[in-house]
VOFIMAR-400868 format. One record per residue (C-alpha): y negated, z, x; residue number from 1; residue in one letter. Coordinates in nm, 2 decimals. Each point is the difference from the previous one (the first is absolute). Layout:
% VOFIMAR-400868
((Y, Z, X), NUM, 'A');
...
//
This chain:
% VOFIMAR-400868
((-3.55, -1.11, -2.44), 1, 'X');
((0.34, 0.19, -0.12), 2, 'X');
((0.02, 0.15, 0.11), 3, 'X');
((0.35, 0.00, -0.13), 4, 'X');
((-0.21, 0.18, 0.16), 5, 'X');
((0.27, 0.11, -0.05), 6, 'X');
((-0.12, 0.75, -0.66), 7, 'X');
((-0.01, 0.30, 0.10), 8, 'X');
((0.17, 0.31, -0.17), 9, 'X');
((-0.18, 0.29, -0.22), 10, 'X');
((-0.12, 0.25, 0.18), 11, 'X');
((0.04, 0.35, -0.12), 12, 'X');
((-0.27, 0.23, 0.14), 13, 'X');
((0.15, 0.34, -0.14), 14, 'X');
((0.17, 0.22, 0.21), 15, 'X');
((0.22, 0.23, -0.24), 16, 'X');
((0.38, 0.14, -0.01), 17, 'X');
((0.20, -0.34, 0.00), 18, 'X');
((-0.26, -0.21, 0.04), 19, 'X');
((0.06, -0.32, 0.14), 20, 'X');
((-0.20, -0.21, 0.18), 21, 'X');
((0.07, -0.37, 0.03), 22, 'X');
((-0.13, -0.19, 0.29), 23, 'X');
((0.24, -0.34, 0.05), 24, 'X');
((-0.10, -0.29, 0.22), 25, 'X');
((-0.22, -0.28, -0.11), 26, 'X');
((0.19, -0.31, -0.04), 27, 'X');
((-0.18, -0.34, -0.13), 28, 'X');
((-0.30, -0.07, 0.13), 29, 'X');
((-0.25, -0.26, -0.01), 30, 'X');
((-0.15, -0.09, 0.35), 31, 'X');
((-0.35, -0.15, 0.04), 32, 'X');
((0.03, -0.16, 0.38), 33, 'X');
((-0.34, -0.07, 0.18), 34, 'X');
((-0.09, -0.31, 0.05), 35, 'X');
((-0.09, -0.15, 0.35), 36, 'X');
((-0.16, -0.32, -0.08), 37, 'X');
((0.08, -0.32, 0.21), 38, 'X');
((0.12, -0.03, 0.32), 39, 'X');
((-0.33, -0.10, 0.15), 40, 'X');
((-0.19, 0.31, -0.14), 41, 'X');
((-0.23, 0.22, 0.22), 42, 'X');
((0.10, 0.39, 0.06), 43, 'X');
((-0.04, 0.30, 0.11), 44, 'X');
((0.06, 0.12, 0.33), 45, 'X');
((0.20, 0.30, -0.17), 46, 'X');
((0.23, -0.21, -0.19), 47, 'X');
((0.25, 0.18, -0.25), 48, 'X');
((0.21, -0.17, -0.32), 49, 'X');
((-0.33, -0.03, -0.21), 50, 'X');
((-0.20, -0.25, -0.20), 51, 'X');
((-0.15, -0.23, 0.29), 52, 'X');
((-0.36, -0.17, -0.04), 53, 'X');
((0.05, -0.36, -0.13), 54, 'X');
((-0.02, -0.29, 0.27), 55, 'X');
((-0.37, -0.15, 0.02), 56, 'X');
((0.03, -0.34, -0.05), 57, 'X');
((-0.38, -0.06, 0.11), 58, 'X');
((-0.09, -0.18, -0.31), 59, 'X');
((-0.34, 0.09, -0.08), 60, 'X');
((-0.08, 0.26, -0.34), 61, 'X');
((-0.08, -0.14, -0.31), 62, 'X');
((-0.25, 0.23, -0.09), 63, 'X');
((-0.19, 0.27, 0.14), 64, 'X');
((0.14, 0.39, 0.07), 65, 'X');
((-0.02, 0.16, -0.36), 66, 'X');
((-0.21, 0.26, 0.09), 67, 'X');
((-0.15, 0.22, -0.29), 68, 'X');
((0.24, -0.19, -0.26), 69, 'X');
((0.31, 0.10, 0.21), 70, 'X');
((-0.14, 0.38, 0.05), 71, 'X');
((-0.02, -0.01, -0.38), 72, 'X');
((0.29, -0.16, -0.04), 73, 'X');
((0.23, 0.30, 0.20), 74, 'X');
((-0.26, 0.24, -0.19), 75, 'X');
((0.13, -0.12, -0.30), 76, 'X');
((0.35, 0.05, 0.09), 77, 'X');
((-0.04, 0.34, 0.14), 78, 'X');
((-0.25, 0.16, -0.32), 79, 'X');
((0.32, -0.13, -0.23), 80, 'X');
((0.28, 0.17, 0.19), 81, 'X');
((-0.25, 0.33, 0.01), 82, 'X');
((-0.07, -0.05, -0.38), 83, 'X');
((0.21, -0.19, -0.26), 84, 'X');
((0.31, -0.02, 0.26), 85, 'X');
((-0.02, 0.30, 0.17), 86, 'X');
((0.21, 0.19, -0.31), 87, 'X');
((0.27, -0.23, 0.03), 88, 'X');
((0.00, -0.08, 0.38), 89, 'X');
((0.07, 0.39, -0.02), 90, 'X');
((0.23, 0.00, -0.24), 91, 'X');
((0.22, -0.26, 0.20), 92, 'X');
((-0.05, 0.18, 0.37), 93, 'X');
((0.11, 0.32, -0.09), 94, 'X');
((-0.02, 0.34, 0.19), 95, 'X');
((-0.21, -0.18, 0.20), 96, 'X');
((0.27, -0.12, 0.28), 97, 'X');
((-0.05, -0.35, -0.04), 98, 'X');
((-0.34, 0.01, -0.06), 99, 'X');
((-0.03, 0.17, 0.34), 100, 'X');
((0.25, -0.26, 0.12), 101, 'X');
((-0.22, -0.28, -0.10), 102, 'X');
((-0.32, 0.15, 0.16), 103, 'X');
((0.16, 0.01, 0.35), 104, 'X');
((0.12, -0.34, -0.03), 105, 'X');
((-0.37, -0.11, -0.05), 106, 'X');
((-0.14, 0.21, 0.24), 107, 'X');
((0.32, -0.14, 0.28), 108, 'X');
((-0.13, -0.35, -0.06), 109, 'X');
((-0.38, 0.03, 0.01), 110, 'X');
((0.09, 0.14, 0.32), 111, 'X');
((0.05, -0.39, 0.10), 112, 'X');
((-0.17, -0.18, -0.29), 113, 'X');
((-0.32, 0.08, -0.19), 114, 'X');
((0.01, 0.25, -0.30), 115, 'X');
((-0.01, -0.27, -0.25), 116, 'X');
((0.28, -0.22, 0.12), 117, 'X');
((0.16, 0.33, 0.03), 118, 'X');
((-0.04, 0.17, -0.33), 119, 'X');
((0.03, -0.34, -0.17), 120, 'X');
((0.35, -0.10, 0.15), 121, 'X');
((0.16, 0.40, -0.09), 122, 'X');
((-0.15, -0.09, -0.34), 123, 'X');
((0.17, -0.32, 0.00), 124, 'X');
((0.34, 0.17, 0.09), 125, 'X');
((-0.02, 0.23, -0.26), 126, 'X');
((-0.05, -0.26, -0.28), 127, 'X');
((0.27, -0.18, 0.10), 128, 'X');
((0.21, 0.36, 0.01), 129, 'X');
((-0.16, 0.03, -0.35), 130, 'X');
((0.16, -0.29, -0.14), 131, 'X');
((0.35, 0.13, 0.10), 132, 'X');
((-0.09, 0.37, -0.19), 133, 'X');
((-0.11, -0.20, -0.33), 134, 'X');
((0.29, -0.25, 0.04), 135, 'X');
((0.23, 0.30, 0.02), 136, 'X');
((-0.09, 0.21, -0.25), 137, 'X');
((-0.03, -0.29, -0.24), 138, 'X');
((0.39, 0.00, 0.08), 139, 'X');
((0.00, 0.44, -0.07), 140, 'X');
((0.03, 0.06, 0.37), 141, 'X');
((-0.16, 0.26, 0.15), 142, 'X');
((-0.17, -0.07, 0.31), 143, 'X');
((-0.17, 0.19, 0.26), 144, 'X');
((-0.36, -0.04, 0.09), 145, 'X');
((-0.04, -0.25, 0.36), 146, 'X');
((0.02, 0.18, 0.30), 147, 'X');
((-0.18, -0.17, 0.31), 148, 'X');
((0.09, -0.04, 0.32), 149, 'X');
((-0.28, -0.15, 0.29), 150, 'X');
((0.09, -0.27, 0.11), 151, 'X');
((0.34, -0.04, -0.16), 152, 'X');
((-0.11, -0.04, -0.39), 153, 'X');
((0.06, 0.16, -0.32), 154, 'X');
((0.32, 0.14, -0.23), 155, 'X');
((0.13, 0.12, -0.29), 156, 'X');
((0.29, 0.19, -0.08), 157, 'X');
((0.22, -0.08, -0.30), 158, 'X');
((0.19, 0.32, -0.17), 159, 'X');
((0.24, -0.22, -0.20), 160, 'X');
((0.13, -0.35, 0.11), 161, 'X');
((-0.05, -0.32, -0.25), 162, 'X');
((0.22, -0.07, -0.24), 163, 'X');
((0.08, -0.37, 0.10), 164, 'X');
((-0.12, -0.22, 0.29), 165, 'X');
((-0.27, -0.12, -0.25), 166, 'X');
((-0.16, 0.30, -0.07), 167, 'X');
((-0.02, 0.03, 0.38), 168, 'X');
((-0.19, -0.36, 0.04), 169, 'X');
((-0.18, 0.11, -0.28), 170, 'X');
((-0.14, 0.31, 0.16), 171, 'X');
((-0.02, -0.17, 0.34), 172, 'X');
((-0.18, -0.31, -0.14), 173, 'X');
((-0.29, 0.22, -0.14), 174, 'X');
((-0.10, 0.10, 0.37), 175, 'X');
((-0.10, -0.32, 0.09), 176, 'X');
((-0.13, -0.12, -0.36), 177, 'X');
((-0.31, 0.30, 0.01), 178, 'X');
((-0.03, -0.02, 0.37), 179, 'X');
((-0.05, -0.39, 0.01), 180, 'X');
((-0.23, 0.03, -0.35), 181, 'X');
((-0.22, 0.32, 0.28), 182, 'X');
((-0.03, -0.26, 0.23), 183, 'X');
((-0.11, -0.30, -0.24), 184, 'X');
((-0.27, 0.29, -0.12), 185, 'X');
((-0.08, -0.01, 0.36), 186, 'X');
((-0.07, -0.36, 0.05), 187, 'X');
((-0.21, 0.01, -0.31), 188, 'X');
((-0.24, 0.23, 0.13), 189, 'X');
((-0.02, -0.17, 0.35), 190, 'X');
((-0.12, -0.29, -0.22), 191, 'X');
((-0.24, 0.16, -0.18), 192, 'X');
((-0.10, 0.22, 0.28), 193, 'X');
((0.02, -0.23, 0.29), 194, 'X');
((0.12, 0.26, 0.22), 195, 'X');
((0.29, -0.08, 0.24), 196, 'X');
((0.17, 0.31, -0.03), 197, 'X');
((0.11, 0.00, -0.37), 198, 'X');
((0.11, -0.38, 0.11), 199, 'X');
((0.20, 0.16, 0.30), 200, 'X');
((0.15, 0.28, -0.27), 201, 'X');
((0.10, -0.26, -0.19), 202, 'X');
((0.17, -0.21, 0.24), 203, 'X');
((0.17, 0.34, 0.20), 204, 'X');
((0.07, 0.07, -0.40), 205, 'X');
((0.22, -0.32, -0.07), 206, 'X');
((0.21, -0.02, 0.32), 207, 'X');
((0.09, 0.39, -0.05), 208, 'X');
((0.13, -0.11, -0.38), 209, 'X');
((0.13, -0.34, 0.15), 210, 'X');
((0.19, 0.23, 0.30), 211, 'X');
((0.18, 0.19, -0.26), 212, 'X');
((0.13, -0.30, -0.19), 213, 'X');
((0.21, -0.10, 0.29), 214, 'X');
((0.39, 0.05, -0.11), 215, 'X');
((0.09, 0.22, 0.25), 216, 'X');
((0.07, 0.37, -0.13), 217, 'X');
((-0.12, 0.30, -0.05), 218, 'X');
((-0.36, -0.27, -0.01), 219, 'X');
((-0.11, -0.08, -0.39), 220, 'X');
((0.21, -0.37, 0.08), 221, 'X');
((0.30, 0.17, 0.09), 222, 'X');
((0.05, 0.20, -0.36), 223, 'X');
((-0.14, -0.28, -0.20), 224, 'X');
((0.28, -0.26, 0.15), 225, 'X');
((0.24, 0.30, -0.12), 226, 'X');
((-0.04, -0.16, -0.35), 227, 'X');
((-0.02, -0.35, 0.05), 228, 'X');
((0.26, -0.12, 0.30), 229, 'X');
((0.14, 0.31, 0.30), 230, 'X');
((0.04, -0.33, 0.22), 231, 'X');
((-0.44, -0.03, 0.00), 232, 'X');
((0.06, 0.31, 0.27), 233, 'X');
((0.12, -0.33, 0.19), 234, 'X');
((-0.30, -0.13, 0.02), 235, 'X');
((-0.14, 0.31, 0.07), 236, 'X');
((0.18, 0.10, 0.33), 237, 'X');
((-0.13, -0.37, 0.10), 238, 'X');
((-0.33, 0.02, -0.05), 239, 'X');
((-0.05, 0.36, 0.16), 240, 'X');
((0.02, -0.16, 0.36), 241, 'X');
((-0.32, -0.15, -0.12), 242, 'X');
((-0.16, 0.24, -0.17), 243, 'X');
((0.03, 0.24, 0.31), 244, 'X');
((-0.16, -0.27, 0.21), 245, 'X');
((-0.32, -0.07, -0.26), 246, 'X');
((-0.02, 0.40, -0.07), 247, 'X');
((0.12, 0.15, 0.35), 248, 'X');
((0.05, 0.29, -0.13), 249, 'X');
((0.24, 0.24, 0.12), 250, 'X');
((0.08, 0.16, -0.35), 251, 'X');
((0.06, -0.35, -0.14), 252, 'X');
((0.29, -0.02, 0.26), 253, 'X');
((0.16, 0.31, -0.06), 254, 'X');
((0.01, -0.05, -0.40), 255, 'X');
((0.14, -0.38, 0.06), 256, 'X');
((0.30, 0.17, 0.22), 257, 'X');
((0.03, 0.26, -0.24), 258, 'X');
((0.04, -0.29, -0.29), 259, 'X');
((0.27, -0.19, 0.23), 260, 'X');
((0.23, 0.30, 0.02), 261, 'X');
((0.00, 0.05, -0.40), 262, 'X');
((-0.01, -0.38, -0.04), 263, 'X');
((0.38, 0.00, 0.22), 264, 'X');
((0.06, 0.32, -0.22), 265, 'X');
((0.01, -0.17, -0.30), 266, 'X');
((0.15, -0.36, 0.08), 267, 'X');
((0.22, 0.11, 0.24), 268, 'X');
((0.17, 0.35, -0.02), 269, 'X');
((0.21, 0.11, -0.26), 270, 'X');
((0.07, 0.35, -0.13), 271, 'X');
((-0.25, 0.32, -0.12), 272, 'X');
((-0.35, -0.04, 0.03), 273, 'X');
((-0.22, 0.18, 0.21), 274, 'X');
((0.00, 0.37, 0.02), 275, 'X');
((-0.26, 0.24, -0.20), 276, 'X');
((-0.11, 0.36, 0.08), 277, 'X');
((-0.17, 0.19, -0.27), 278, 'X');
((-0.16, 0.35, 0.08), 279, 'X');
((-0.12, 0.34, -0.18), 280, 'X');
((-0.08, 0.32, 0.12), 281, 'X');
((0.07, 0.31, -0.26), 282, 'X');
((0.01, 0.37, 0.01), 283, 'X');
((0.15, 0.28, -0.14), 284, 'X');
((0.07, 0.39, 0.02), 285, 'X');
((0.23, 0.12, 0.22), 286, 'X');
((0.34, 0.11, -0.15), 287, 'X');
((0.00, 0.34, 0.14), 288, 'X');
((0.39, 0.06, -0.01), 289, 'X');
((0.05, -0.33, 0.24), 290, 'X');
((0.05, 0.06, 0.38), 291, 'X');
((-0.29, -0.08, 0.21), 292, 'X');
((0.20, -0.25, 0.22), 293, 'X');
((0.06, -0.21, -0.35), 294, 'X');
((-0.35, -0.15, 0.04), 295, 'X');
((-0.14, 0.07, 0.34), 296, 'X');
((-0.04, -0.27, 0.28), 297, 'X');
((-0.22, -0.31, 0.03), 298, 'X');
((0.34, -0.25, -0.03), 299, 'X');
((0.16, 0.16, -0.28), 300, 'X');
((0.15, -0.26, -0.24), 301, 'X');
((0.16, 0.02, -0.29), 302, 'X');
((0.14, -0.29, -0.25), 303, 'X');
((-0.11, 0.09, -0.38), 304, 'X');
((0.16, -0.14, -0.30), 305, 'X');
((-0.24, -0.23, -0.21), 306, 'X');
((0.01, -0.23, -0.29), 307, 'X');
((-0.25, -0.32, 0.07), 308, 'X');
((-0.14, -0.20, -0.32), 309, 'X');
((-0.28, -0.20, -0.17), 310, 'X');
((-0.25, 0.14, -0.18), 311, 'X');
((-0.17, -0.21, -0.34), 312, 'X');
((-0.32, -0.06, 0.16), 313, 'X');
((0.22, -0.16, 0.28), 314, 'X');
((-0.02, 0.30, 0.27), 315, 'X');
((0.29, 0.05, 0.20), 316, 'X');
((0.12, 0.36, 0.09), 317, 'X');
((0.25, 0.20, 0.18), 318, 'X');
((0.09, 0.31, -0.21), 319, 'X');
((0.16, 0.29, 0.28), 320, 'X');
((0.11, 0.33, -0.02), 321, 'X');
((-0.01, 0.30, 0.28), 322, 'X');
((0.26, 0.24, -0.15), 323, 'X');
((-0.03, 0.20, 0.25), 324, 'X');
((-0.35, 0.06, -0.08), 325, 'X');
((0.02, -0.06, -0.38), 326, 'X');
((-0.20, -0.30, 0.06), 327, 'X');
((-0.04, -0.33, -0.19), 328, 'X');
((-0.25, -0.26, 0.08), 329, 'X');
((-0.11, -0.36, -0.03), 330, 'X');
((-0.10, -0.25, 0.25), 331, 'X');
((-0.18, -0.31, -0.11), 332, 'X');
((0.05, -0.30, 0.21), 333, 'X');
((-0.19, -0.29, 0.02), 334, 'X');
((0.28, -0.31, -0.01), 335, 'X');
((0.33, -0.04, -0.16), 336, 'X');
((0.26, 0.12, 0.28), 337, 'X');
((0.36, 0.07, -0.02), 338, 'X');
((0.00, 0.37, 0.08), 339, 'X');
((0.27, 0.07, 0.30), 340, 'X');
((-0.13, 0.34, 0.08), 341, 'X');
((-0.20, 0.27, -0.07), 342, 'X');
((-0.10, 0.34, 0.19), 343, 'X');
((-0.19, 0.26, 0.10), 344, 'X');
((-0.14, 0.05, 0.32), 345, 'X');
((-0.32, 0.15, 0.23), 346, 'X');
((0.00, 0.36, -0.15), 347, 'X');
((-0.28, 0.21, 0.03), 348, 'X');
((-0.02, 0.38, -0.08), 349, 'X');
((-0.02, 0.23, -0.19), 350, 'X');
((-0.37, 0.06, 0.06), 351, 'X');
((-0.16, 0.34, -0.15), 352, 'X');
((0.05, -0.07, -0.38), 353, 'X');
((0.45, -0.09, 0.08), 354, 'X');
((-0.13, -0.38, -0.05), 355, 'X');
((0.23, -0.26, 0.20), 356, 'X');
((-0.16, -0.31, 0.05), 357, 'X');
((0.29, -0.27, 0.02), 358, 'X');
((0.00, -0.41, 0.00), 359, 'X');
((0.24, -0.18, -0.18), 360, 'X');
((0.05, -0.36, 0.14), 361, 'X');
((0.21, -0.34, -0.21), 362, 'X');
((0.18, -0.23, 0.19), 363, 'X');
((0.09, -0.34, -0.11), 364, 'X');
((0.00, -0.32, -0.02), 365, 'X');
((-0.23, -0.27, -0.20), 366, 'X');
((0.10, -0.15, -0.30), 367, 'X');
((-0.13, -0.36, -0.15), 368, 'X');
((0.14, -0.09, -0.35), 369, 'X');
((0.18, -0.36, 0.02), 370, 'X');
((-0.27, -0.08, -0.29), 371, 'X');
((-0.23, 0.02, 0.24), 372, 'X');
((-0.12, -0.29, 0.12), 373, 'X');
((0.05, -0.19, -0.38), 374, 'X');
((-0.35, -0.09, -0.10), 375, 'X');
((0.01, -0.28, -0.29), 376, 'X');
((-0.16, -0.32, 0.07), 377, 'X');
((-0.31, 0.02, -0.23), 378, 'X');
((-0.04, 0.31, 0.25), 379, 'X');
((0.03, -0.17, 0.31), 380, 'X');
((-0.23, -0.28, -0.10), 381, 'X');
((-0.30, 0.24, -0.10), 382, 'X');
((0.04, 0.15, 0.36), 383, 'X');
((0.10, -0.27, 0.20), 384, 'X');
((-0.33, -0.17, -0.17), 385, 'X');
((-0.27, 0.30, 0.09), 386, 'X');
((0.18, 0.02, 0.34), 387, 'X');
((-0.02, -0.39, 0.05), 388, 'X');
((-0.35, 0.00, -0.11), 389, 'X');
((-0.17, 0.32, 0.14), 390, 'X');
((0.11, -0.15, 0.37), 391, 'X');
((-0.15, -0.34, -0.06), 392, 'X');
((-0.32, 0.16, -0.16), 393, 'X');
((-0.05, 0.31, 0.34), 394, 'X');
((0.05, -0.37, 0.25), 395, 'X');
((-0.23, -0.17, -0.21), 396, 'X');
((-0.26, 0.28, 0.03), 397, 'X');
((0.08, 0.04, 0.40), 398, 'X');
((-0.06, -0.35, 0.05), 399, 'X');
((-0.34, -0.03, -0.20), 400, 'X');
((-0.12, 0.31, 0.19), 401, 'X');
((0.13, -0.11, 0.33), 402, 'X');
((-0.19, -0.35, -0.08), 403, 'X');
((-0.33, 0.19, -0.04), 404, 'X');
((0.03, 0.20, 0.30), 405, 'X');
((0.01, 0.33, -0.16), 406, 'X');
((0.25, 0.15, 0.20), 407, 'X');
((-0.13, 0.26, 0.26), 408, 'X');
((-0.10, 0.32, 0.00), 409, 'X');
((-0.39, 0.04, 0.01), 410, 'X');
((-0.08, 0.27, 0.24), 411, 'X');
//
């Protein structure tokens, strides 16, 4: 999923005379849910809003446990992410934060399921994050690497907003299109391998991309329905009811109430759109002919005079000046807003080198082009087609795996 949730901002790492630091919010996000599977499914005693084993329908297996095929199968896996993939699996998770990110969210769930089910289904979750990072910078927006939560899912943050509501289906179909193509990979070994787990991956695999499709926002659904018809969030608010029933997951429900208070947003007040704080912190030399009472205390404000435009690789800024201070800085911020205010506030200082450390907050409020949401027909057909068709094709493959009986855990 999207999450959408639901970019980040450049980071500068220097720490000079004027040097500013820019650290705004996250904004968009892509949201990978976890998917509880059935309502009839076996769990834990120590239940939390995770991926839940599949419900054993007692059907008998088709063909004996894998054994050394499936060990070579996950071998196989592993010696390419530590050989040919490991350059660019580092290259994506950078500074190592996500990387670490993923590893605990492995190590959470083989707490309550074995290792492979465990490393397989974080592996699945990050394809399907993968395809929104390709998507995206197929589209020249930079993303950041997925972030992991146990238990909860997967994110990215987007530093600039799309362009149009089809760029956003565009980059919120492409979650679902790699993660469902990592889960047919899945089934394909549990053929060939005859091991239940890789069947169990891939089933776990399919309702995870099929969860996300759902047109209920931030979910993948919810921004792809952006570009074809705003009234598919309809649908959506109905079929959530069901959807927390079948998942039971607690996360599920607060992202469906979530989705009904923007859904009334949108149809049904009038007026600005919703508010937007962007932050950066920033420091400078101390002006030694100012008072000390000018910039001492923990709630000092003070309203700066700033100039707020669009760069030509599409990166909004708020330009601001400190006269007092002979200071002049930019804050990037990661959606188009209607700048109300700006100011700077929570000062710190002068340390030993006369450096005041200082954070400069934007307030506004959100701003969506009336072009918005025009997406020409041609468009809307290619999307409304791969949407259409990837749903059919993850129920097919749920119902050919459910008919087999591939659809719990092995322990």
């Amino acid at each position: 999923m999207r999450g959408s949730e639901r970019e980040r901002q450049p980071d500068s790492g220097k720490s000079s005379e004027n040097q500013a630091f820019p650290a705004p919010h996250p904004t968009q996000q892509h949201l990978a849910p976890q998917p509880p599977l059935g309502p009839d499914a076996q769990r834990p005693q120590q239940q939390l809003s995770g991926a839940q084993p599949p419900p054993d329908d007692g059907r008998p297996d088709r063909k004996p446990p894998g054994g050394r095929k499936s060990s070579w199968a996950f071998g196989a896996v592993l010696l390419f992410l530590l050989s040919k993939g490991k350059v660019a699996l580092l290259a994506l998770l950078k500074f190592g934060k996500p990387l670490i990110s993923m590893a605990v969210t492995v190590g959470a769930y083989a707490l309550i399921y074995p290792w492979t089910f465990a490393l397989g289904f974080v592996a699945l979750i990050f394809v399907h994050e993968l395809g929104h990072i390709l998507a995206a910078r197929r589209k020249k927006l930079p993303v950041s690497a997925p972030y992991f939560i146990p238990f909860l899912g997967a994110m990215i943050f987007m530093k600039r907003n799309p362009k149009d509501a089809a760029t956003e289906a565009d980059i919120a179909l492409g979650g679902p299109l790699l993660g469902s193509l990592g889960a047919l990979v899945c089934y394909g070994i549990g053929e060939w391998t005859g091991s239940r787990i890789w069947h169990v991956l891939a089933y776990v695999g399919f309702f995870l991309n099929l969860l996300n499709l759902l047109p209920v926002h931030p979910l993948d659904g919810g921004r792809i329905s952006r570009a074809l018809s705003r009234w598919m969030w309809v649908v959506g608010a109905v079929l959530g009811p069901f959807a927390i029933w079948y998942t039971k997951s607690f996360l599920f429900l607060l992202i469906w109430g979530w989705f009904l208070v923007q859904t009334y947003r949108k149809f049904k007040q009038k007026g600005e759109g919703p508010s937007h704080i962007a932050e950066g912190v920033y420091q400078t030399t101390v002006d030694p002919t100012l008072p000390d009472w000018y910039y001492k205390g923990s709630q000092h404000l003070r309203d700066l005079p700033y100039t707020a435009y669009c760069r030509m690789d599409g990166q909004h800024v708020v330009e601001f000046q400190w006269e007092a201070m002979s200071f002049k800085g930019e804050l990037p911020i990661d959606q188009a807003i209607i700048v109300k205010r700006v100011y700077v506030y929570q000062i710190e200082g002068p340390d030993a080198n006369e450096k005041l450390t200082f954070k400069v907050r934007a307030e506004g409020v959100l701003f969506e082009p009336d072009n918005y949401y025009e997406v020409p027909k041609r468009t809307k057909w290619r999307i409304g087609l791969l949407y259409g068709g990837l749903a059919v094709g993850l129920l097919a493959m749920m119902w050919i795996i459910q008919q087999a009986g591939w659809t719990e855990i092995p322990r």
